[in-house]
N, C-alpha and C positions, 0 to 999 in steps of 0.2 A: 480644497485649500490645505495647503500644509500646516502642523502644527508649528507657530511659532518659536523652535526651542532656543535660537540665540535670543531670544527676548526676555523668559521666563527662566530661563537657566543659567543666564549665565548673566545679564544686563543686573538680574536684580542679585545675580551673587553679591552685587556691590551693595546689599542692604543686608540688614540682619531679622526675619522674623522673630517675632518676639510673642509670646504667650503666658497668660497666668495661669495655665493647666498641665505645662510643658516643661519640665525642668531640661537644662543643659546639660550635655558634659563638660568635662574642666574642659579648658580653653587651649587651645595650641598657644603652646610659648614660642615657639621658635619662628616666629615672625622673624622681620629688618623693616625697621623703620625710616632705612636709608634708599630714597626712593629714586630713583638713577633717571628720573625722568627730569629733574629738576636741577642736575649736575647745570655747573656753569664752570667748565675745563679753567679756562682763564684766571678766573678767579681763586679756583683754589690754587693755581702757581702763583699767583699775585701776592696772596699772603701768605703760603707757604714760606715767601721770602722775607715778606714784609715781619713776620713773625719768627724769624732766624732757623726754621726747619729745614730750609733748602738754601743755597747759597748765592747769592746775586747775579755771579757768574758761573755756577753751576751749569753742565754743559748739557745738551737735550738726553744723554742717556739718561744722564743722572737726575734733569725736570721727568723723564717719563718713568723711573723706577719710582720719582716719589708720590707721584699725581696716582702710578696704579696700588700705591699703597695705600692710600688715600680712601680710594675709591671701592679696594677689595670687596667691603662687604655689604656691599647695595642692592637691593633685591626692592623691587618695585609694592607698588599694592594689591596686597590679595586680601580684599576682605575675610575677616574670621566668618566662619559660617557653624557658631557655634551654638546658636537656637534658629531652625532652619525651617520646620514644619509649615509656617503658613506662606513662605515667602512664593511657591508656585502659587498655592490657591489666592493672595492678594493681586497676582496679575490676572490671575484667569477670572476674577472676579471681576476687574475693571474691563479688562476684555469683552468679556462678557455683555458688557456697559456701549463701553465703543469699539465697533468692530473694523469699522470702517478706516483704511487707507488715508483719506480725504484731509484736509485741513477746515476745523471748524471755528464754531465764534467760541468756545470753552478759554477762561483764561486760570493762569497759574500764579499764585500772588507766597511768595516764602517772608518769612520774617526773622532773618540772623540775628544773633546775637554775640553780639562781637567787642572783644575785651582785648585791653593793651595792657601787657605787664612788662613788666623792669623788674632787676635784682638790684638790692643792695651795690653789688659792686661794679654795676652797671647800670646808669640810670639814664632815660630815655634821654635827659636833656644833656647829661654830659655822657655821651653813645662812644666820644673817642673818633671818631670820620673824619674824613675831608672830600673836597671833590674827587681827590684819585682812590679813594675807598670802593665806590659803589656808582653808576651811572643814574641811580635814582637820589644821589644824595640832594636833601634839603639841611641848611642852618638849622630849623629845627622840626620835630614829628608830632603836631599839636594834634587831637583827637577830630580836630574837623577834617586834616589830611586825608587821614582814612573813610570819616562818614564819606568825604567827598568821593575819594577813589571807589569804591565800595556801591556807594548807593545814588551819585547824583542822575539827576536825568540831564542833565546839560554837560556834564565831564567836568575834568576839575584838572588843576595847574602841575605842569609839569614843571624838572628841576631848570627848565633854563626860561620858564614862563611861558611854554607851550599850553592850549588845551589836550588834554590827553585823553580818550575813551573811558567811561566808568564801568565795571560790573555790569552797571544794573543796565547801561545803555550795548553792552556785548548781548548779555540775553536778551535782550529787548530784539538787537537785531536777529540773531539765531533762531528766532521763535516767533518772528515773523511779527512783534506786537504782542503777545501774548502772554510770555513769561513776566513777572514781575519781580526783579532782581532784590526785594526791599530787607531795613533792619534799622538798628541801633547801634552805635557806637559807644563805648564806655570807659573810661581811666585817666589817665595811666595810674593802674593798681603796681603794688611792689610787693614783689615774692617775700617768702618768710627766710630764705635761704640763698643764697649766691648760685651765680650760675652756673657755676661746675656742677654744683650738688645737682639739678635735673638733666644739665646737655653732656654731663660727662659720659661717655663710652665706656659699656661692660657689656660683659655677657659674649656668647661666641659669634651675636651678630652686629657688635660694637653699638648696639640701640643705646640710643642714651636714657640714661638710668634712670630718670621719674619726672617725664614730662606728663605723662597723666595724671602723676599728685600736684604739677603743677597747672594744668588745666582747672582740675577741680577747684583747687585753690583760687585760682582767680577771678573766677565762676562766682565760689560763692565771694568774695570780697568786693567784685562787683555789684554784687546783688546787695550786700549787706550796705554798702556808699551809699547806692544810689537808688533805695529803694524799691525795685526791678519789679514791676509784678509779669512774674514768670508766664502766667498764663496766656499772656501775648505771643509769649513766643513757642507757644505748644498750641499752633492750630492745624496741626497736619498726625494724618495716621497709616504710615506709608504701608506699613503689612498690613492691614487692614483686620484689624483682630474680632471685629463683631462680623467680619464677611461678609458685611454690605456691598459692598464695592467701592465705598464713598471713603478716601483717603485724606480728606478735607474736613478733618473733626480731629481732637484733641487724642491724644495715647497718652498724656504723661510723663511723656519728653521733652525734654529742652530738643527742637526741630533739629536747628542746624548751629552750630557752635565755631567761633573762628575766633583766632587767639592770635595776636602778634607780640612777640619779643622785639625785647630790644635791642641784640643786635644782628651782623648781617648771618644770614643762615651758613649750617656748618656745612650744606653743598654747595657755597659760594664761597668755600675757605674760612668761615668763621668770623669775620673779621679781627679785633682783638682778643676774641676768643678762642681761637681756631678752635682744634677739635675738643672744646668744650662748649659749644653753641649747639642748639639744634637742630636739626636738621627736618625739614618742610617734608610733613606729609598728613595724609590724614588716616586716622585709629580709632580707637573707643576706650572706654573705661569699664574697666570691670565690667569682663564678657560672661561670666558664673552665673548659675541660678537662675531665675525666674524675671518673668516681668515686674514683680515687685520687687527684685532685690537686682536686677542687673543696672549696672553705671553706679554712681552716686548720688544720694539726695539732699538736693539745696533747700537751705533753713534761707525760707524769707518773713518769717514771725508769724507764720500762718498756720504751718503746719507741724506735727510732730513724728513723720511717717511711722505712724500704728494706726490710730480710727482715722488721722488726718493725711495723707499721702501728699509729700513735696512730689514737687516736680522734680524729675533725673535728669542730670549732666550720663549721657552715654556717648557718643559718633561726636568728634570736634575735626577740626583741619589746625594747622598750625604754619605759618607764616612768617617770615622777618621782618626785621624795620625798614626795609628797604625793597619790599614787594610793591612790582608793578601785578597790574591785574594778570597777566599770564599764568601767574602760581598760583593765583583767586580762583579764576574760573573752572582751571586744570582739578584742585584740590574740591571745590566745591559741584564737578560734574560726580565725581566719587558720593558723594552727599546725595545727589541724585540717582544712584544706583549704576554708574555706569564705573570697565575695569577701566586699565593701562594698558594704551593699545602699542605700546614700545617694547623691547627683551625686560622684561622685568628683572631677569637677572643678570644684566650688562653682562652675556656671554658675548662666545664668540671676539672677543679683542673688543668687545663694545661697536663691535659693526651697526648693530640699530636693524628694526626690525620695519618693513617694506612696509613700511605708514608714512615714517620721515612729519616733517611740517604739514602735510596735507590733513591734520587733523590737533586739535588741540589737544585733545587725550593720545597723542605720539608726541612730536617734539614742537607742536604746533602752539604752545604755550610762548615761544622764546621770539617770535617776530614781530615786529614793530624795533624803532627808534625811539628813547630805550630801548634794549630789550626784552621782551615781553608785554610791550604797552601797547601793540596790535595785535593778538592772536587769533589765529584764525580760527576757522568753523568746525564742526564736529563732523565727524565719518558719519556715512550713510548709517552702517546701523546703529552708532549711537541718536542720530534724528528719526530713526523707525521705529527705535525703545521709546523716545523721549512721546511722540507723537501716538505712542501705543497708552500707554500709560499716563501721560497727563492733558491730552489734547490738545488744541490749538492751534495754532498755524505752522508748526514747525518744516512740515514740508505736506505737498500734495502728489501724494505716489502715487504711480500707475503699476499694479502687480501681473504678474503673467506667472502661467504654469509654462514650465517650457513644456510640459508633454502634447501641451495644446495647440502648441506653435507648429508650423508646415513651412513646408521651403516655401511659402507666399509672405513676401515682406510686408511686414505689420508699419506704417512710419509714426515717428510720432517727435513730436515737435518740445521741445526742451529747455525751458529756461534753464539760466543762472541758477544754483544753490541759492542764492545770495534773497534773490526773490520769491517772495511768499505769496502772493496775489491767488486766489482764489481759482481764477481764469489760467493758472500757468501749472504745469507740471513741470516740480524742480527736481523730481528722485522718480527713478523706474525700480525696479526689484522684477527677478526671474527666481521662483519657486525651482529648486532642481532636485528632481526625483532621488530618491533613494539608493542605494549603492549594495551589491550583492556580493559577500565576500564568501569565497567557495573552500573546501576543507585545504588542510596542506596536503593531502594526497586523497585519492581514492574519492569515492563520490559521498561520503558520509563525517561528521564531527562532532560531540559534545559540545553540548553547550549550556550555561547555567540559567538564563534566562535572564530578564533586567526587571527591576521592580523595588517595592520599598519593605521594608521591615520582615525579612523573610529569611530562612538559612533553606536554600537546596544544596543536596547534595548527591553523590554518585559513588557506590564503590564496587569491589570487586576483592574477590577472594585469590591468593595467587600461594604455591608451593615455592615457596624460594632454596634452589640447591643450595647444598653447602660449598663454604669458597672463601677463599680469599678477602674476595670484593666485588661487591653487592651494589648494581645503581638501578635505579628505578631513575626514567627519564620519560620526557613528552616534549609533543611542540604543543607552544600555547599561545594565544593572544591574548590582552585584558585591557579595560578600560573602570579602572573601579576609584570609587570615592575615596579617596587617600584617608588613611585610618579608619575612616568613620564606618567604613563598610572593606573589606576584605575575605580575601580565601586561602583555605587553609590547608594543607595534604598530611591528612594522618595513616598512621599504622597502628589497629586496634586502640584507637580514640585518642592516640598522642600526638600532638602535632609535632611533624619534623622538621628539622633546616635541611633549606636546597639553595641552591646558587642564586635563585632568586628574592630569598625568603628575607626580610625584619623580623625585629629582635624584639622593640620598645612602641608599644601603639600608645601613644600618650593618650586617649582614650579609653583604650579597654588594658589595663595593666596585668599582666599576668597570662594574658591569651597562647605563649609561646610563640613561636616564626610563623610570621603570615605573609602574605603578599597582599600589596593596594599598587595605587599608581596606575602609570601606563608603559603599556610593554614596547608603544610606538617611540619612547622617549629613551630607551636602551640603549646602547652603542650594538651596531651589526645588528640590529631586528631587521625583518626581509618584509618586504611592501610595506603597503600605506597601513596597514593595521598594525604591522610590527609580530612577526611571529620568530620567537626566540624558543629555542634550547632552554625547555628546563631540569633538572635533574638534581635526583636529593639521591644520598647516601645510606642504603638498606642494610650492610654488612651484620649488622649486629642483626638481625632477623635472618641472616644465613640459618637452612637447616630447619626453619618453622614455616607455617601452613596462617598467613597471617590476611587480614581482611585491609584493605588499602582506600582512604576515601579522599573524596577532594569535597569539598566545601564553602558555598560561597554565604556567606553575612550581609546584611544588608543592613542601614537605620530606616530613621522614618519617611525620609525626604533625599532629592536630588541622588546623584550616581552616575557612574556612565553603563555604557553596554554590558558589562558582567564579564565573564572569563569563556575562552572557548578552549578546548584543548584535542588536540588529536595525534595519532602514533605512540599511543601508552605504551612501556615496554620495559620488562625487567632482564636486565644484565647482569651475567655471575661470569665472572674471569671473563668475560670476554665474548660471552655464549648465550644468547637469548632464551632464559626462560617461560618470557609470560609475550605477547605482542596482542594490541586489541587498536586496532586503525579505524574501530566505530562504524564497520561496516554492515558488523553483524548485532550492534547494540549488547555487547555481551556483560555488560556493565549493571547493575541494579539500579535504577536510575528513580528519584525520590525529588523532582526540583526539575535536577537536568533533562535535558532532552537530547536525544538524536537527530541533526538534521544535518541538511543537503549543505543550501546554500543558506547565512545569515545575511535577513537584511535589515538594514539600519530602517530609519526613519525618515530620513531627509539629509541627504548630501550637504543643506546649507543654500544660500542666492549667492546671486549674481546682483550686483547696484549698479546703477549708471547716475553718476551727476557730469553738469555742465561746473567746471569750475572756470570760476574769472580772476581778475584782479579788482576787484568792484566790492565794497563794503567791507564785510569781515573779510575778506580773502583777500583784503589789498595788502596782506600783509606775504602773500605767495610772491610778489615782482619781484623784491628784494633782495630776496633769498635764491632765485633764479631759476624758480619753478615758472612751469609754462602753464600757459591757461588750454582750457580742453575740453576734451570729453573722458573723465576719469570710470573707470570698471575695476571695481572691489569687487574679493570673491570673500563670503563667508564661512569658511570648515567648519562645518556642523561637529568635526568627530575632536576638536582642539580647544583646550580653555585659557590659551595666553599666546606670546605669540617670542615665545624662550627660543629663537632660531637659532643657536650652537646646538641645541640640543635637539631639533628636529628643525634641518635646512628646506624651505620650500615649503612648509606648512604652519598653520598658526590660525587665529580663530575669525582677524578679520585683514586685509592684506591689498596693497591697492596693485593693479597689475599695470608692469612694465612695457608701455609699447616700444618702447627702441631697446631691445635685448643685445645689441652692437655696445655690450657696459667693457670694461676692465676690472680686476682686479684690484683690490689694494684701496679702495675708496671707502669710505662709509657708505650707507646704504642712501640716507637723506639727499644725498650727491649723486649717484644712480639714477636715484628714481624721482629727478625733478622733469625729466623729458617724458611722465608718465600716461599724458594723455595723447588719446586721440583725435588727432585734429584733418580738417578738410585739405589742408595745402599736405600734409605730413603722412605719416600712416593714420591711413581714416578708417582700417579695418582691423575689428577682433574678432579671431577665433578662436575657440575653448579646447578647437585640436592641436594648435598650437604650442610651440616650445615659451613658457613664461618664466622658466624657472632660473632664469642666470646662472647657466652652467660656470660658468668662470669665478665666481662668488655667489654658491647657492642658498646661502644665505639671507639674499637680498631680493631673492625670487620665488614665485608664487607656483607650485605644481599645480594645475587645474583638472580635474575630470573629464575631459575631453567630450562631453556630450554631442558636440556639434549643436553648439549654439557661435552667431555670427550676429556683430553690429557693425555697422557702418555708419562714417557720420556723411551724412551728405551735404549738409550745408554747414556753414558758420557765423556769426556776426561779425568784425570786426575785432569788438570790442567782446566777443564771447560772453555774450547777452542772452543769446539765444542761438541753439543749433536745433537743425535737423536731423534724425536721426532713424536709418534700418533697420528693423532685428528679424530672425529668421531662424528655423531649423536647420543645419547642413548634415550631409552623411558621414559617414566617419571619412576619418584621413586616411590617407594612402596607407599600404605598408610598404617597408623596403628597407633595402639590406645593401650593400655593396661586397663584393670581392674585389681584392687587388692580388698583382703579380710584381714580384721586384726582380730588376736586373740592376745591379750596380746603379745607378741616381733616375732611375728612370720605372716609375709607377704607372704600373697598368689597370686600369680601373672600368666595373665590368656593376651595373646597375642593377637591382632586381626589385621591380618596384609595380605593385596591384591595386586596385580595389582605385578609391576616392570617385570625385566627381569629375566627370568629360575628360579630357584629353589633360597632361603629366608635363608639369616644366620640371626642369634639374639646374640645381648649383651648387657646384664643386667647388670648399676652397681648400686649396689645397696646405694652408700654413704655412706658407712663405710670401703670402703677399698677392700670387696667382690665383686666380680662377677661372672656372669653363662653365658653358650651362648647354653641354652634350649629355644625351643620355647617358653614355660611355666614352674615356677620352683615356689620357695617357697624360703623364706631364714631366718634363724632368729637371731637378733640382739641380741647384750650381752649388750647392755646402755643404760637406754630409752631415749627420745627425739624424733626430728624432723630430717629425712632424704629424702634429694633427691633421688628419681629410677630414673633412665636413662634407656630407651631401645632404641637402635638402628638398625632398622633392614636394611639388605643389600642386595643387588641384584646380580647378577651374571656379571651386567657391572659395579658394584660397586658406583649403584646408593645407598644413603640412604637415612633413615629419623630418625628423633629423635624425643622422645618424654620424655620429664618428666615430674615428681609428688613428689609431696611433702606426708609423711606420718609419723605420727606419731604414735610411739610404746611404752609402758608399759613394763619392766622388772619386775618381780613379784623380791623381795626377799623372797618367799615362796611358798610353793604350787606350780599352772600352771600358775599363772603368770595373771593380770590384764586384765583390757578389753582398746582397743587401741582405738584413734581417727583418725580422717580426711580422707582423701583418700590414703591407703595406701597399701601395700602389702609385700609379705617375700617369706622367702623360709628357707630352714637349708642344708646345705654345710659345709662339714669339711673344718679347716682354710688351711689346709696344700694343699686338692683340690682347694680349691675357690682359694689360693694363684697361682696355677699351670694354671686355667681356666684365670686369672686373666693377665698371662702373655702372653700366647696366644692368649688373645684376642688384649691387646696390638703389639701384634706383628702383629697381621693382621689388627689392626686399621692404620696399618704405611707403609701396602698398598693399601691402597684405595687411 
């Protein structure tokens, strides 16, 4: 069995370990606590206008420069991970506990504690609203509104006297029975300050300025009303700091914290506030120090924190007056340790990251009438964390190594997500082998090694001629813990700048130029690793005999893969003095090592759910997602899922079975035809093109293992399918040649390997296509057209391949002489039309 690391590395990044043996480093400032997942477009042009910033009849250029100014500086939740040490060993410890896949009788019971404040110049009862304010508007926001929303088990009233889902009956259903949604409601408290003074925008990431003093504040003003004995609400101990395993005892934390203001959030426009409101997300309080001094400690007459220790306000959510549960549950899975499975940094034009609605931690928060008063269910791996870590019914997987799978189809029978029964498996997972990443030339590479609290390092002694200008360059890959851990390249113990290099480790001050990050997140890095050009500037060491070292740092906890580097080589004028490609290990090596091939740990799974329109997921019809058999892949080697900044990869991503997309859509809109269904495409394969060339953004690269599911049956009402999984062999390879004569492309196949006997289909970019081995085709317009060929296998393995070509129409004579690399063919329009729909129909089932 694999080691579980999206569970333990990344699921619980969303908590903070905490230790009274363990002090922190200072804390990363440069958060945004403007969470792009919680945007509601509409509404900030609503009161953009409403509030005289944009013009009534302001024209859409002029609504879209203001909404992206708006919106600039939004960057999703990355939990601070700024005391980190126990947070693997508190999973590995309950792991340890429950090992098992299974859904059991374990239940989970949370106790919120939940505060409503108001400013002075906004007070809850006179908020300023009307019906066209807010689609959740009430007359008025009495504190039973909330207990109700929040915590009822029957649901509670919505604005036009509907019943609406509670909280506690959402987890109730996601967890099969199991989770207990529970708390207290408390206020309305009234801030000591107006509401500029917390929601106002500063800083470079426009956060607003002291919502954590006024969390605190209201914290303890609650406490101080209403008498609060805290200890209720501190019976959970999520890092598990005695390493029991047992997470169900007291730490000394206020648990879970939720705070609503009173008015509408500054990602819904603000309402009268506009951007002075603030904006929904959830954070911590004073992340410094130690278990004793990290958060805040609330005075409830008991304590004196010296011989007497209060309880801490640390981790809260934040909320408007006019939250439907969507922004609850979304805010409060974070609380649960799970990240934000959307571009956290609204790259890319805000194209949205291949989750869409199919998951509440993506934009699965915003469905139901109102919006956000049905959201839907959780991604596979955030119900494999949930069900790792706090047990219960959350789902009943069935796991598989794929190394263990054989072309003999395994079947296996599939509820709904939706349903939790004992008797039913609602989640599959495929274990997927480890990934071997080979040097960038020659058969040998440097590598630093991965691990925790360590510095290796590697150098070399080199004469540097005199000259002009001096570079020392490499190719390198890296995968390192941002600040916390980095590498360094010195010349006789100084560290130098290179093209790659930081300046400011908010961490360690004073370090000089280092490098962290990931080299996969580059612009121009070459494969899935990302191997970049790096090269620092030696001139001033012209003429000296100097010692050259690389260096990697590590802290105590968490990391990625380390740094690899190969093709070291120093440059004078122009003229190679030193070369070391690591073949001969000519390096001093203290840490590093010499190796072949690097290989990872685990590429990451494969999920399979049955999704329906049925319970939580009746919030998918609406929205005009299909129901199915959905296939997430999880990248073991990715920690968010920033797709301008790396297109086709990300940490969890659900896969597109109708890649027939356009351009120019958001991704939520793509990728509602996502599943696989028995009437539709009913087959996946991992050799397969997933990746929507046309907006790769929107698309998932896969590993191509030759893994293959098929759905073979389905219900109706997609209640239940059946469903094939199996090894296949790799896909074909192939290549195409063309020949151009004036509008007329000659096209010439070259295509090996796969499984039995080889289909072809050619399109040719105008509309035509052929499914001949090799064909010809000739165009009626000249220009530049895309060939596509894609050839198939008989386990419906494929591959694709396209070219761009350019063709000449004569209007005279035979017609011009054509450019670039191109090819044709000539088909009558009425056949190519006929060949055209055929081949569509068999593209839709593969």
């Amino acid at each position: 069995m694999l080691q579980v690391k999206p569970l333990h590395s990344l699921m619980l990044a969303g908590m903070i370990a905490m230790t009274s043996q363990v002090s922190a480093k200072p804390v990363e400032e440069t958060y945004s606590l403007r969470d792009p997942g919680v945007i509601n477009k509409e509404r900030i042009i609503y009161w953009l206008k409403e509030n005289g910033a944009l013009a009534q009849n302001a024209s859409e250029a002029q609504i879209e420069a203001a909404y992206s100014e708006y919106v600039r500086n939004t960057k999703g939740y990355k939990e601070p991970v700024s005391i980190k040490v126990w947070r693997d060993k508190a999973l590995k410890n309950v792991q340890a506990k429950r090992k098992s896949q299974k859904n059991d009788d374990t239940t989970k019971t949370v106790n919120v504690l939940s505060v409503l404040v108001d400013f002075p110049d906004l007070p809850h009862d006179d908020n300023r609203l009307n019906a066209s304010s807010t689609q959740m508007y009430y007359p008025s926001y009495p504190v039973e509104h909330y207990q109700q929303m929040q915590f009822s088990t029957n649901g509670y009233e919505g604005p036009s006297g509907q019943t609406l889902k509670s909280a506690h009956q959402y987890y109730q259903e996601v967890s099969g029975g199991s989770f207990f949604f529970n708390g207290q409601t408390f206020g309305w408290v009234t801030a000591d300050n107006n509401a500029a003074e917390y929601g106002g925008n500063e800083g470079q990431n426009d956060n607003d300025r002291a919502v954590r003093d006024l969390v605190a504040e209201a914290v303890q003003k609650a406490v101080t009303a209403n008498n609060i004995d805290l200890s209720e609400f501190d019976i959970e101990d999520p890092y598990d700091r005695d390493g029991d395993g047992d997470v169900n005892e007291p730490d000394g934390f206020i648990d879970h914290i939720m705070i609503y203001h009173s008015s509408v959030g500054e990602e819904a426009g603000g309402g009268v506030l506009g951007a002075n409101a603030i904006w929904s997300h959830r954070w911590s309080i004073n992340q410094t120090g130690n278990f004793n001094t990290m958060g805040v400690a609330i005075q409830d007459g008991t304590c004196n924190d010296v011989d007497i220790m209060c309880k801490r306000a640390f981790g809260y959510t934040v909320q408007p007056i006019d939250a439907a549960i969507g922004v609850v549950v979304h805010e409060f899975g974070h609380d649960l340790g799970l990240l934000d499975e959307y571009d956290i940094e609204y790259s890319a034009n805000g194209v949205g990251s291949p989750v869409g609605h199919w998951s509440v931690m993506g934009a699965g928060g915003w469905t139901g009438s109102p919006g956000g008063t049905n959201p839907t269910g959780f991604s596979p791996l955030a119900t494999d964390f949930f069900q790792t870590y706090y047990g219960g019914k959350w789902i009943n997987q069935e796991v598989y190594e794929f190394e263990n799978l054989t072309d003999t189809e395994i079947s296996i029978n599939l509820a709904e997500a939706v349903e939790h029964g004992d008797q039913f498996t609602n989640q599959v997972r495929i274990d997927l082998p480890g990934e071997s990443y080979a040097p960038y030339t020659g058969s040998f590479q440097y590598y630093s090694g991965e691990g925790d609290q360590f510095t290796h390092t590697m150098s070399f002694d080199v004469a540097i001629p005199s000259g002009s200008a001096a570079e020392l360059t490499m190719k390198a890959n890296w995968d390192i813990e941002v600040d916390y851990d980095y590498v360094q390249v010195l010349v006789d113990g100084t560290a130098i700048a290179g093209n790659r290099t930081l300046t400011n480790n908010q961490y360690y001050p004073g370090i000089g130029p280092y490098i962290t990050g990931t080299s996969a997140s580059i612009p121009g890095a070459e494969g899935d690793i990302g191997w970049v050009d790096t090269t620092f500037d030696v001139t001033a060491y012209a003429g000296q005999t100097v010692t050259i070292s690389i260096q990697y740092v590590t802290d105590q906890a968490v990391g990625g893969y380390g740094f690899v580097v190969d093709d070291i080589a120093v440059n004078v004028d122009g003229s190679q003095a030193y070369f070391d490609g690591a073949e001969t290990a000519a390096a001093t090596l203290n840490g590093f090592s010499q190796i072949e091939n690097r290989e990872n740990g685990g590429a990451g799974f494969y999920y399979i759910q049955l999704r329906s329109h049925n319970g939580n997921d009746s919030g998918l019809g609406p929205f005009g997602y299909g129901a199915g058999v959905t296939v997430w892949y999880r990248n073991d080697e990715y920690e968010d899922n920033v797709v301008g900044t790396h297109p086709g990869y990300g940490f969890i991503g659900i896969v597109d079975a109708d890649q027939n997309n356009r351009s120019g859509r958001d991704t939520w809109q793509l990728i509602r035809d996502a599943a696989f269904t028995v009437d539709g495409i009913s087959v996946f394969n991992d050799t397969n093109d997933y990746s929507t060339p046309v907006q790769p953004e929107s698309g998932l690269v896969l590993p191509a293992h030759g893994f293959r599911m098929q759905v073979m049956s389905q219900a109706a009402d997609s209640s239940t399918a059946t469903i094939a999984i199996r090894q296949v062999g790799a896909a074909p390879t192939a290549d195409f040649t063309t020949s151009v004569s004036g509008a007329t492309v000659t096209l010439t196949s070259q295509a090996t390997g796969g499984t039995g006997s080889l289909s072809y289909l050619w399109e040719f970019g105008d509309g035509n296509s052929s499914t001949d081995a090799n064909t010809s085709h000739t165009y009626s317009t000249s220009g530049q057209y895309e060939i596509t060929l894609t050839v198939t296998d008989e386990a419906q393995s494929s591959t694709v391949i396209r070219k761009n070509v350019n063709v000449t129409v004569s209007t005279g004579g035979n017609g011009g002489n054509g450019g670039g690399s191109g090819g044709g063919g000539g088909s009558l329009p009425l056949a190519a039309l006929a060949l055209l729909v055929l081949a569509r129909l068999r593209k839709r089932t593969r």
